[in-house]
N, C-alpha and C positions, 0 to 999 in steps of 0.2 A: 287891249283887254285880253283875258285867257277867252280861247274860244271856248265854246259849248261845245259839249257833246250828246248825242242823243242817246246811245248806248248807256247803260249804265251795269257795273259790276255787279255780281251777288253778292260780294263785301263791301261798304264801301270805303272808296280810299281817305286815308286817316288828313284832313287839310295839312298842306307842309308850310312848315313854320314861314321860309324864306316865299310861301304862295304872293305875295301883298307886292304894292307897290311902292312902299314906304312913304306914305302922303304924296305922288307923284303920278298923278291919275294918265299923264302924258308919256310917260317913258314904258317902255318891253317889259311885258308882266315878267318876274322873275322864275318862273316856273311856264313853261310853256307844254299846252294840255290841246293833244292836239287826236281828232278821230281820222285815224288810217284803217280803218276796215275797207279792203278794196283796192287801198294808197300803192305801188307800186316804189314809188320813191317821196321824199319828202322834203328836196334839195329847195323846193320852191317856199315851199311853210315855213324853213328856217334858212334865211338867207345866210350867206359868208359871210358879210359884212356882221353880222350882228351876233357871231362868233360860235363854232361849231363842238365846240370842248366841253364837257362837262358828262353830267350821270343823270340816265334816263330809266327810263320804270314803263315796261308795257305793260297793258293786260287784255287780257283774250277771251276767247267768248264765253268760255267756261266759267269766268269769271281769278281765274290765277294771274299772278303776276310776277314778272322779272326782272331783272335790278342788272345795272351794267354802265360801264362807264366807255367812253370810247372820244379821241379825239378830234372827229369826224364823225358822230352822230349820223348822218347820211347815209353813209359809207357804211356805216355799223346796223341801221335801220334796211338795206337790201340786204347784208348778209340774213338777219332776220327772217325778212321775208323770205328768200328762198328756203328757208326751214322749218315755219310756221306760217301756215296760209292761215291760221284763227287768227290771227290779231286783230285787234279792233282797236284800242288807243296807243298813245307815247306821252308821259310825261318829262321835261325834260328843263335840265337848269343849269347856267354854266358855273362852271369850276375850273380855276386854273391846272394845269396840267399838273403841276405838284402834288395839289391836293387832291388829286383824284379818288386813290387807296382809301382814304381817310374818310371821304365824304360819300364814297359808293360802302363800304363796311357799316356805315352810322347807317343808311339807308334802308338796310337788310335788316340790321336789330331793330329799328324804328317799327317797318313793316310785320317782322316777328312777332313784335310785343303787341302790336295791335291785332294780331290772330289772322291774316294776311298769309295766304297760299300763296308758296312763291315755286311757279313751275322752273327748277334747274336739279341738277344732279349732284351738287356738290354741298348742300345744306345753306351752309349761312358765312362761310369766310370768302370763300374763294372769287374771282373775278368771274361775274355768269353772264356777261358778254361775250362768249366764246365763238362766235358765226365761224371763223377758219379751223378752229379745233373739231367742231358739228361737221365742218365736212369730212376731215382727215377719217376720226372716229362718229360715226352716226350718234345723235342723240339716244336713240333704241342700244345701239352698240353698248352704248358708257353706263345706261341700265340693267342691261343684261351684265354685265361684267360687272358691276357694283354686289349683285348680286348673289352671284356664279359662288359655287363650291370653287377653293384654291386648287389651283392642277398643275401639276410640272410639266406638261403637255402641254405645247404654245401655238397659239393660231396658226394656221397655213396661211400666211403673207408672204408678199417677199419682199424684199430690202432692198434696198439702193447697192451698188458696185462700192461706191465709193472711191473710185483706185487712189485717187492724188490725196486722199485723208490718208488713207492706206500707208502710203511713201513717207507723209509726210512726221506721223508716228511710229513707225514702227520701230523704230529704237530704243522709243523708252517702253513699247512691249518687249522687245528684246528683252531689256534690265527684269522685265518684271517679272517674266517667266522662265527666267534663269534665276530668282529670288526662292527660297526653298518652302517660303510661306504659301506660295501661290498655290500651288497644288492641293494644298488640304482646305486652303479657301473655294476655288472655283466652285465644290459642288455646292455651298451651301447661297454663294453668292449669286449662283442659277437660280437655286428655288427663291430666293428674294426676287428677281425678274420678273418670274413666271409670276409669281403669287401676286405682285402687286402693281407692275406695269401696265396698263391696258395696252396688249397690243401691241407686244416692245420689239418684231421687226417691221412693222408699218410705221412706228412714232419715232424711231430711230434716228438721232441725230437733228428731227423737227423737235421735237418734244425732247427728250432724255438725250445727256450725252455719259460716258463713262470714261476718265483720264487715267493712262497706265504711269505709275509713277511720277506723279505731279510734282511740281517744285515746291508745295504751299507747305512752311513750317519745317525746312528741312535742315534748319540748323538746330531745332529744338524736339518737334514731335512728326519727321518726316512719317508721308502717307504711302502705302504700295498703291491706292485707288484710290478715287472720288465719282458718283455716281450722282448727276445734278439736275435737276426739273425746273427748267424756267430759270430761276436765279436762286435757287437755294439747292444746297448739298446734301439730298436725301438719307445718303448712305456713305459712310467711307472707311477706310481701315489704315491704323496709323501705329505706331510706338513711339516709344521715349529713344532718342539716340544714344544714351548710354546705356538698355538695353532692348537691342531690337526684337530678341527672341521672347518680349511681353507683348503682343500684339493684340491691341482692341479694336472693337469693330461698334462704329456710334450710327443709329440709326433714327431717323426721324420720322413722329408720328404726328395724325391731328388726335389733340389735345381730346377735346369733346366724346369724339367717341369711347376713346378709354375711359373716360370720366363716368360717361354713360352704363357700362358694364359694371366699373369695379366702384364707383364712389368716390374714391379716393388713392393715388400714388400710392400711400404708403400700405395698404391692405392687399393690390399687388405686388410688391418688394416683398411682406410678410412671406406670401403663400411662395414667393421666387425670388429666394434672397440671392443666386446667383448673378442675379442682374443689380445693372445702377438703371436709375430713372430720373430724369429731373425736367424743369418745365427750361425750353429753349429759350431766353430775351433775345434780343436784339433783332428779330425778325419784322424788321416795321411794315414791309409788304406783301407778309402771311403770320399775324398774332395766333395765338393757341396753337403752337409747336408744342409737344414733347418728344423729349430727348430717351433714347434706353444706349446703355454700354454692356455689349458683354468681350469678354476676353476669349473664348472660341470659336473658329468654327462653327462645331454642332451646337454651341450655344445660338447663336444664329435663328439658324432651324428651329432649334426649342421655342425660341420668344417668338417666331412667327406661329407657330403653333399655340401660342396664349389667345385665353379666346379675349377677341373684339381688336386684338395687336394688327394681324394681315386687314383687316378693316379700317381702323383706321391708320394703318399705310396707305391702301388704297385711297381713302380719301383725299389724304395730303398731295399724292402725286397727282390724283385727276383731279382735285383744285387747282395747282400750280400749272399741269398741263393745260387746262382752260384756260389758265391767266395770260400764255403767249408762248414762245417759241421759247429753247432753251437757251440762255445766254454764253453759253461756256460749249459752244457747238466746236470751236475752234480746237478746242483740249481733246475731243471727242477720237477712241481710237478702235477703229471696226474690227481688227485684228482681236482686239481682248472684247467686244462685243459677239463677234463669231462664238468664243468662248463660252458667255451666256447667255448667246441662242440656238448653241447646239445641242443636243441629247448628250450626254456625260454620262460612264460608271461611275455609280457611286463609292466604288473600292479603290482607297487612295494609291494601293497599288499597282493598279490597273490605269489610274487617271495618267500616271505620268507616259505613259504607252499613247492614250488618246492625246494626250496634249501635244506632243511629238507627230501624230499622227496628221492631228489639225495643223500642227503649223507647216507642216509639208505642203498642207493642201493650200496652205494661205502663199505661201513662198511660190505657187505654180498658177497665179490668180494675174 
């Protein structure tokens, strides 16, 4: 049977379809609802045997609730608690691991639609089982900085050495900063860091990686960079190889928020027809991407400076950041990260003086 609870929410929760036993009064309720007010762990309430996989749903005393998928449930329920002492229930139902994305997403709209507070940072896409990302960045942290005026001025943290990433790329930083493009890119590719990273030399290499001269498309639309969160490719800058001196720079946003400001793509295109925009498919494991292309530089800068654009950047990165570590950590080259988290002149003329300057400093590390 589900067990009771004696606590009850200020909302209440909407009965989930899959709640029932499908006439089988004898087998594990499918939904398992279970009161942890107190609970330290809950390894015992849901044994192994009876399979730990699946998407669970707290709520707390305030009556909000959280939505999160996790393979180990257990595991997932202590990172919790050491981050929220309110809790008071879990509900909780298995899914195979495939299906996880799919069936924690339907979750969040489910809970939406029924008018359901749901206490996370990221709205409604993102994976909001995030207990290792809450510690790296505090949950207060990823509010504060949701929030935050954009600044080119980047937290006092410090970074990992890194040296054997260091070694191990620094060739194709070489290529890249011997490329004549690079220079007029750096400064605007700073202020993209600053503006929308939470935090980008503490999440460095856990979270964000950025590849100097990557091999992906280089018989067709080779890239000078790629700049990637979790598994998808936030940022990159690429040309056509029959002519390399067209250089676009494609950047990705969440969807929503733009939608939210402007109504509609095409009435921002109107008012900034220097830019392209288009909604990203193929994202099965973060839906509501939009895409912007511009062909400079300070084009760059400009679209960061559209209002609700640097926002929903942000969103997209500290979604995908919650969702897990970055997968392209191995591509990752500290050498051209130094780059965008150091202070730069903004004067192209001057930058190639500083880059020169840095890479002395990196060559004596």
């Amino acid at each position: 049977m589900i067990r009771c609870v004696t606590s009850q929410p200020r909302k209440p929760y909407p009965p989930h379809p899959d709640g029932g036993h499908d006439g089988n009064e004898s087998a594990p309720p499918l939904v398992e609802h279970l009161s942890v007010a107190g609970v330290n762990s809950i390894a015992q309430l849901l044994p192994a045997s009876a399979g730990r996989c699946g998407i669970y749903v707290l709520t707390f005393t305030n009556g909000e609730y959280y939505v999160g998928q996790a393979t180990d449930v257990t595991s997932r329920f202590r990172d919790h608690r050491d981050t929220y002492p309110d809790l008071a229930e879990l509900r909780f139902w298995r899914v195979p691991r495939h299906d996880l994305d799919a069936a924690e997403q339907a979750e969040i709209r489910r809970l939406l639609a029924a008018g359901l507070p749901l206490r996370n940072v990221t709205g409604a896409l993102g994976r909001l089982g995030a207990g290792p990302f809450d510690k790296l960045v505090t949950p207060a942290e990823q509010t504060t900085w949701l929030g935050s005026a954009p600044s080119d001025r980047l937290p006092d943290d410090s970074r990992e050495k890194l040296a054997e990433q260091r070694r191990v790329q620094r060739r194709r930083f070489d290529r890249l900063q011997a490329d004549p493009r690079f220079a007029k890119l750096a400064p605007s590719l700073r202020r993209y860091v600053a503006w929308t990273i939470p935090h980008p030399a503490r999440t460095e290499m856990n979270r964000w990686a950025i590849a100097a001269a990557p091999g992906t498309n280089s018989r067709s639309w080779p890239r000078l960079l790629t700049l990637s969160i979790q598994n998808l490719e936030t940022l990159y800058v690429f040309a056509h190889v029959a002519d390399p001196t067209q250089t676009s720079i494609r950047v990705n946003v969440d969807q929503d928020v733009v939608l939210q400001r402007w109504g509609a793509v095409d009435r921002l295109q109107e008012q900034h027809p220097w830019l392209t925009a288009y909604e990203a498919h193929g994202y099965l494991s973060r839906p509501g991407v939009l895409a912007f292309e511009v062909d400079r530089p300070r084009d760059l800068q400009r679209l960061l400076a559209i209002p609700a654009i640097t926002p929903a950047a942000r969103r997209l990165n500290l979604d995908l950041m919650r969702k897990g570590p970055t997968m392209h950590w191995q591509t990752h080259c500290p050498d051209l990260a130094d780059v965008m988290l150091e202070p730069a002149p903004t004067s192209p003329a001057r930058l190639w003086t500083w880059l020169a300057s840095a890479r002395g400093r990196l060559s004596m590390r």
